[in-house]
C-alpha positions in Angstrom: -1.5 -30.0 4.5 -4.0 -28.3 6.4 -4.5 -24.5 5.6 -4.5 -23.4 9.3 -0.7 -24.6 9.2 0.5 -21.8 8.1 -1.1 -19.9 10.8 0.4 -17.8 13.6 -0.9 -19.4 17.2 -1.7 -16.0 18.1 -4.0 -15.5 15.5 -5.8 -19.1 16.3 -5.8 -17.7 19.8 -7.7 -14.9 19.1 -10.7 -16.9 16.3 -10.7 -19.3 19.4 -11.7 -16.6 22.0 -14.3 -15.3 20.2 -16.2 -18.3 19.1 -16.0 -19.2 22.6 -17.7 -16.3 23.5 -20.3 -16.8 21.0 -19.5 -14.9 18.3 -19.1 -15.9 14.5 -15.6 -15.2 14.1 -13.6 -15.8 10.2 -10.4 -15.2 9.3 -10.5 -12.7 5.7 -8.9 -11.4 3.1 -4.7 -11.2 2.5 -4.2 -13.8 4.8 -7.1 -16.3 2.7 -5.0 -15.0 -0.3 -1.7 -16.1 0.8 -3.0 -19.3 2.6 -4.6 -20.5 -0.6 -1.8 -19.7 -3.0 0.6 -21.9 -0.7 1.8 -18.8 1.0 2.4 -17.8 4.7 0.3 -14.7 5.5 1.7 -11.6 7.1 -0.9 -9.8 8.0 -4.2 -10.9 9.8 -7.6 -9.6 9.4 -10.5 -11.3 11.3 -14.2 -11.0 10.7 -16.7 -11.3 13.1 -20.6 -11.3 14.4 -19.2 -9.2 17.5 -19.3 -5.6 17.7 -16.5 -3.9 18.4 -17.5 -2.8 21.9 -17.7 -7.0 22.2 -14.7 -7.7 20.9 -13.1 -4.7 23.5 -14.7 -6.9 26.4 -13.2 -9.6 25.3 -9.6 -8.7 24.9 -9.6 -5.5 27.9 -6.6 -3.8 27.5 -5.7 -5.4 24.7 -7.9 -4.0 22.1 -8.3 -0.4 21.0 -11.4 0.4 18.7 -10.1 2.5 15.9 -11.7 5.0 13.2 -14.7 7.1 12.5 -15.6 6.0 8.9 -15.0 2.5 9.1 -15.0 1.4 12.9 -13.1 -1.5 13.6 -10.9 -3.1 16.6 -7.1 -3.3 17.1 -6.5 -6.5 19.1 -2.7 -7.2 20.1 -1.4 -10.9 21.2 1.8 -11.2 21.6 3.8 -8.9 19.4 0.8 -9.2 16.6 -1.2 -6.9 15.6 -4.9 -7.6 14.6 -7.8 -6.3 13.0 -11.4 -7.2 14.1 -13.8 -6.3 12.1 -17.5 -6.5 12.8 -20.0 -8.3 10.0 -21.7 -5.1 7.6 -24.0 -5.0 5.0 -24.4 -3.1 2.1 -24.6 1.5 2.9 -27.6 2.6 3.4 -29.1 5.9 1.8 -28.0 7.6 5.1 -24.6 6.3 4.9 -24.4 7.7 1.7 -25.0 10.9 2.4 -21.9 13.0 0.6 -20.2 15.8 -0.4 -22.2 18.3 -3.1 -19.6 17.7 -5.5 -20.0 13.7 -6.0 -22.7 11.5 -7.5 -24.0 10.8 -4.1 -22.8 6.9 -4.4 -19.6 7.5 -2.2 -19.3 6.1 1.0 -18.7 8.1 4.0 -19.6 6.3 6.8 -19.9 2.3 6.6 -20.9 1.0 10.2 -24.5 -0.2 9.5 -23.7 -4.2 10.4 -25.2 -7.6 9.0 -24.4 -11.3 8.8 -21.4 -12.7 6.8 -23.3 -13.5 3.8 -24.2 -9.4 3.4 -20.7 -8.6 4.9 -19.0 -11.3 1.9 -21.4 -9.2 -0.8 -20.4 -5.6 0.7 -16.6 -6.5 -0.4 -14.8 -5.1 -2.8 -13.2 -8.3 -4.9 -14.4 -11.5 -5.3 -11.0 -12.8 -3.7 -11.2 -10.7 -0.5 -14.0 -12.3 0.1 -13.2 -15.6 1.1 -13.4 -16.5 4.6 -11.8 -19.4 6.8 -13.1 -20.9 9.8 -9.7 -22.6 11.4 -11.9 -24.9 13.6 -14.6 -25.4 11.6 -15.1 -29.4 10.2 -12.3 -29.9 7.9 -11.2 -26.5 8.4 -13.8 -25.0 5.9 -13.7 -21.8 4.1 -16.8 -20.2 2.6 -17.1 -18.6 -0.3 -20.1 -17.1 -2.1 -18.6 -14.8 -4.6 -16.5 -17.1 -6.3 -13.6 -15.9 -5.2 -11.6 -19.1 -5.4 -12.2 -20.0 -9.1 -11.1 -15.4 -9.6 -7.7 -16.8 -7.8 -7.4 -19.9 -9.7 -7.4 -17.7 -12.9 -5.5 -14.9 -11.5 -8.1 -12.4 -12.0 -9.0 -9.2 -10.3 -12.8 -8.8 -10.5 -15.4 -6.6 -8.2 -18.0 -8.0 -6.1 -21.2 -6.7 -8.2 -21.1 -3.4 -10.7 -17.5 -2.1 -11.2 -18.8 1.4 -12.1 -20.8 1.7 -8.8 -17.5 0.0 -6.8 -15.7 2.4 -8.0 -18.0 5.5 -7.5 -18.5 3.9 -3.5 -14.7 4.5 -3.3 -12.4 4.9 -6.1 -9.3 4.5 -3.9 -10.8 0.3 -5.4 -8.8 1.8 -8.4 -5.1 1.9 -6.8 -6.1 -1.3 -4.5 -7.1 -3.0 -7.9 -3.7 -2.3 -9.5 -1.8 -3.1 -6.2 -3.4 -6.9 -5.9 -2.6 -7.3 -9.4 1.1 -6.0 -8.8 1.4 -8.3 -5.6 0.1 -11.2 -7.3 0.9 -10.9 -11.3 -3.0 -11.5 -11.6 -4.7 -9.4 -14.8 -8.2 -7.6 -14.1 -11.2 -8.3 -15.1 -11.9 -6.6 -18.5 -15.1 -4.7 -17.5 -13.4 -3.6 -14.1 -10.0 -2.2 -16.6 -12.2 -0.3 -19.0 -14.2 1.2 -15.8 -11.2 2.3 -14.1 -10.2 3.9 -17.5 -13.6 5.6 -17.7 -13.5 6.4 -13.9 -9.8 7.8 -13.2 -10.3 11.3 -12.6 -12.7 10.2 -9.4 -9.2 9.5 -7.7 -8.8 13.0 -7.2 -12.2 13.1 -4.9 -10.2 10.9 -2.3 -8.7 12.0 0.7 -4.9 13.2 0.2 -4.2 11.5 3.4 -5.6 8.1 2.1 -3.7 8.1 -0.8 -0.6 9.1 0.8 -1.2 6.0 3.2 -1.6 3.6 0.2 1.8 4.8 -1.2 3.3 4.5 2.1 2.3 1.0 1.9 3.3 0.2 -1.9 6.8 0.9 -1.1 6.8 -1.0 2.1 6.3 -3.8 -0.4 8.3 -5.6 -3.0 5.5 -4.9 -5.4 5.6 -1.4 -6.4 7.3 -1.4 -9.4 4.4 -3.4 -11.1 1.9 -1.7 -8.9 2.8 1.6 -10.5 3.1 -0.1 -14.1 -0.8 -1.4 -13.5 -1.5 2.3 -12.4 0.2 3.9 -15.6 -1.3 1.3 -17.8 -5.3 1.9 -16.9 -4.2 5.7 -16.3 -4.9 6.7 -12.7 -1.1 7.1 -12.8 -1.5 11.2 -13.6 -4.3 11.2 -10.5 -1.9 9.6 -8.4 2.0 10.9 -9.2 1.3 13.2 -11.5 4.9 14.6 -12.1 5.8 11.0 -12.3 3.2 10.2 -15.2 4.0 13.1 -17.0 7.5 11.5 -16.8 6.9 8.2 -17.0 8.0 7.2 -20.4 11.1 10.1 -20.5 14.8 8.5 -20.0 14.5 9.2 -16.7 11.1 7.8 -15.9 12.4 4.7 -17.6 15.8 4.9 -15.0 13.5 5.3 -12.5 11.4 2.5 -13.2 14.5 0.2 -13.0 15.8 1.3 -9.4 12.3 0.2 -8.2 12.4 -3.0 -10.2 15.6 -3.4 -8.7 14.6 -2.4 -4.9 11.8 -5.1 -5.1 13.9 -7.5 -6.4 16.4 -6.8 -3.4 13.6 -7.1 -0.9 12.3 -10.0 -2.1 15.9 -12.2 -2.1 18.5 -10.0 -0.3 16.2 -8.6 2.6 16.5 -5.1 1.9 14.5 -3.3 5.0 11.3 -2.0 3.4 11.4 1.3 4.3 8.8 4.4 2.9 12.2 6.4 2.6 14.3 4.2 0.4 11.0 3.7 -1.8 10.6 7.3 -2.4 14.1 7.9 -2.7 14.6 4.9 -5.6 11.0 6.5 -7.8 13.1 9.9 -6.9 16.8 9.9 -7.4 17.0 9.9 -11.3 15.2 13.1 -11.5 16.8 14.7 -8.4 20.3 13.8 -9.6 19.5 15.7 -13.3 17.8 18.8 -11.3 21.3 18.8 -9.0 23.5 19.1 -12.8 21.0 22.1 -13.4 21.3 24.2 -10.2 24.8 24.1 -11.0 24.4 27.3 -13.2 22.4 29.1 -9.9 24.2 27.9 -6.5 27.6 26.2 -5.8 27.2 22.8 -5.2 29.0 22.9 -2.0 26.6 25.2 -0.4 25.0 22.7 1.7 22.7 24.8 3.1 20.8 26.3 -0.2 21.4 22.5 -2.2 19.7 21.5 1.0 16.7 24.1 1.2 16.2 23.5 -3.0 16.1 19.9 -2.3 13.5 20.2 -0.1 11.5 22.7 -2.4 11.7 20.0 -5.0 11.2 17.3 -2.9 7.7 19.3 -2.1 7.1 20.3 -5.9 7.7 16.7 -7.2 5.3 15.0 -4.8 2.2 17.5 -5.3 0.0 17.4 -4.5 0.8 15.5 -0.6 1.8 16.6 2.3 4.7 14.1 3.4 5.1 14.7 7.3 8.5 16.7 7.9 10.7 13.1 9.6 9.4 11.5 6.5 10.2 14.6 4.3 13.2 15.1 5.7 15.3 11.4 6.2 14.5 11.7 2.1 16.0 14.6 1.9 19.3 13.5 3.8 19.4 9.9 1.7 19.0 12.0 -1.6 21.7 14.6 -0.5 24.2 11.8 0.8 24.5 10.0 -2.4 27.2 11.7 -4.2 29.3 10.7 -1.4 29.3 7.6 -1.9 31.2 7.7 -5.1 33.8 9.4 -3.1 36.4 7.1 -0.4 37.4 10.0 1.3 33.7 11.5 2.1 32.0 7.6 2.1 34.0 7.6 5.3 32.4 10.1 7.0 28.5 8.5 6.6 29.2 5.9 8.3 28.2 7.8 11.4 25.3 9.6 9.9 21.7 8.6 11.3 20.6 8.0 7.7 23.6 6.1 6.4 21.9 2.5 6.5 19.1 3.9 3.7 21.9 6.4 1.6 23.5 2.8 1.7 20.5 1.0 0.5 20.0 3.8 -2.3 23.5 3.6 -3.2 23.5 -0.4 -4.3 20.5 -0.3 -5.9 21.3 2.8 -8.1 25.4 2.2 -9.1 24.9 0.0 -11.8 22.7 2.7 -13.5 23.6 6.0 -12.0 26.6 7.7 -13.9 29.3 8.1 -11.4 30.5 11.4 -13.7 27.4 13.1 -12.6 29.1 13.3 -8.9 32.8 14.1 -10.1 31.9 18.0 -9.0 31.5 16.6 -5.2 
């Protein structure tokens, strides 16, 4: 079967226009992943010889070019979302021109472009670098990295020095563990003890970055062993760091099993894959325990202070983010609603609640290991 089969005609639609305008155009990355594991891709990312003011020509109204560090082109067709990007080459001394505090390696700025083979060599890891060509002779991929035989063996390995990789951007680190919690692949020896070596450089990321990466781990059915990567080559404390402190505690270990148990549910009973309900199952064994301990300083049927403690906690926890106040506060209400389920007479009155469907989702995945005599005060 053809690899292209498993494409969305949108996405052929949009390679097609652009190599009928002249341009070089590859499809990259997640989607190469998944087509060459035997998987349908969900995501599409396209590389191409045109620059993005080229591919907004193209498309009109269609595209928007996006970002300041890492320019690149939003393309919608249909209801999909695309992302162009234009052919770069390796940074430049001027591009890595940094903050006093680093080594001077880290990228901040990486819009200097070049031909596919420098853009395949600029990559990160040897299996997001493969590219497809869907009407190319046989359909032909190209690979010069080697990143098919890396996903034969199920092994996460850098393009070129790990240590400098790393030191270009260490948010590699997290993406490292998260391809080898998506997958169940290993990495590559030399790339596990760098990451070792190199942990503390996650702290000289952007908070905001970060923030978006977790938002994206628990928006997949993958975090779980994301996390267990992260913990294991210690970028864990750099990351969560209340959580790593916690990790191996009773209730790091319950709270280990409500994400094993939220991926699981997303994966074969379509739970929604919501930010909240991932941040609410890593949270609700230690929330639950801090609850039994304000008992001693504020009546539990105070709503208004349990609620203003939750949210001091909620903000203590999570150090050192900022999680944006909707965000911050639909945990809040999911956390808070839980003892009510355990109750017919208050379950009733969710129902109506704008939050219900996620306090629902938190309550099945946590009632075969929450103790229901931790709620008989409600």
């Amino acid at each position: 079967m053809p690899l292209n089969s498993k494409l969305s005609k949108n996405s052929l639609k949009l390679i097609k226009t652009l190599k009928e305008d002249g341009h070089e155009t590859y499809l990259v990355g997640g989607a190469v992943r998944d087509l060459l594991l035997d998987q349908t891709p969900k995501d599409y990312d396209i590389s191409t010889s045109a620059y993005p003011h080229q591919v907004k020509a193209t498309f009109g109204r269609r595209a928007r070019i996006i970002g300041r560090r890492f320019k690149l082109v939003h393309v919608y067709i249909g209801n999909e979302l695309f992302e162009v990007s234009t052919f770069r080459k390796a940074p430049t001394l001027e591009e890595r021109k940094s903050r006093p505090t680093d080594s001077g390696l880290m990228v901040w700025s990486d819009n200097c472009y070049g031909t596919l083979a420098e853009d395949a060599y600029r990559r990160d890891f040897t299996i997001n670098a493969i590219y497809y060509d869907p009407f190319g002779r046989k359909s032909k991929t190209v690979d010069l990295v080697g990143g098919q035989c890396d996903l034969s063996k199920g092994l996460i390995k850098v393009i070129g020095s790990p240590k400098i990789r790393i030191e270009e951007d260490p948010v590699r680190m997290l993406r490292a563990c998260k391809l080898a919690g998506q997958y169940g692949f290993k990495l590559e020896s030399k790339l596990k003890a760098e990451i070792k070596n190199n942990a503390s450089k996650l702290g000289l990321s952007s908070r905001a970055r970060l923030l978006e990466e977790l938002f994206k781990i628990f928006k997949k059915p993958y975090a779980y062993p994301t996390f267990s990567h992260c913990h294991r080559v210690e970028i864990m404390q750099y990351l969560l760091p209340i959580f790593a402190q916690k990790w191996n505690s009773k209730l790091g270990r319950d709270s280990q099993s409500l994400l094993k148990i939220r991926d699981e549910k997303m994966k074969t009973d379509g739970l929604f894959p919501s930010r909240v309900t991932g941040f609410c199952a890593m949270l609700l064994p230690f929330w639950n325990q801090h609850q039994l301990d304000l008992r001693s300083e504020i009546d539990s049927s105070d709503y208004f202070n349990v609620d203003k403690k939750c949210q001091q906690w909620i903000r203590e926890f999570l150090q050192p983010y900022f999680i944006p106040k909707q965000v911050s506060h639909r945990i809040r209400k999911t956390l808070l609603m839980q003892p009510k389920f355990y109750s017919k007479k208050l379950h009733k009155r969710l129902i109506h609640q704008k939050e219900y469907g996620m306090g629902r989702d938190i309550y099945l995945i946590s009632k075969d290991i929450v103790d229901p005599e931790a709620f008989t005060h409600v």
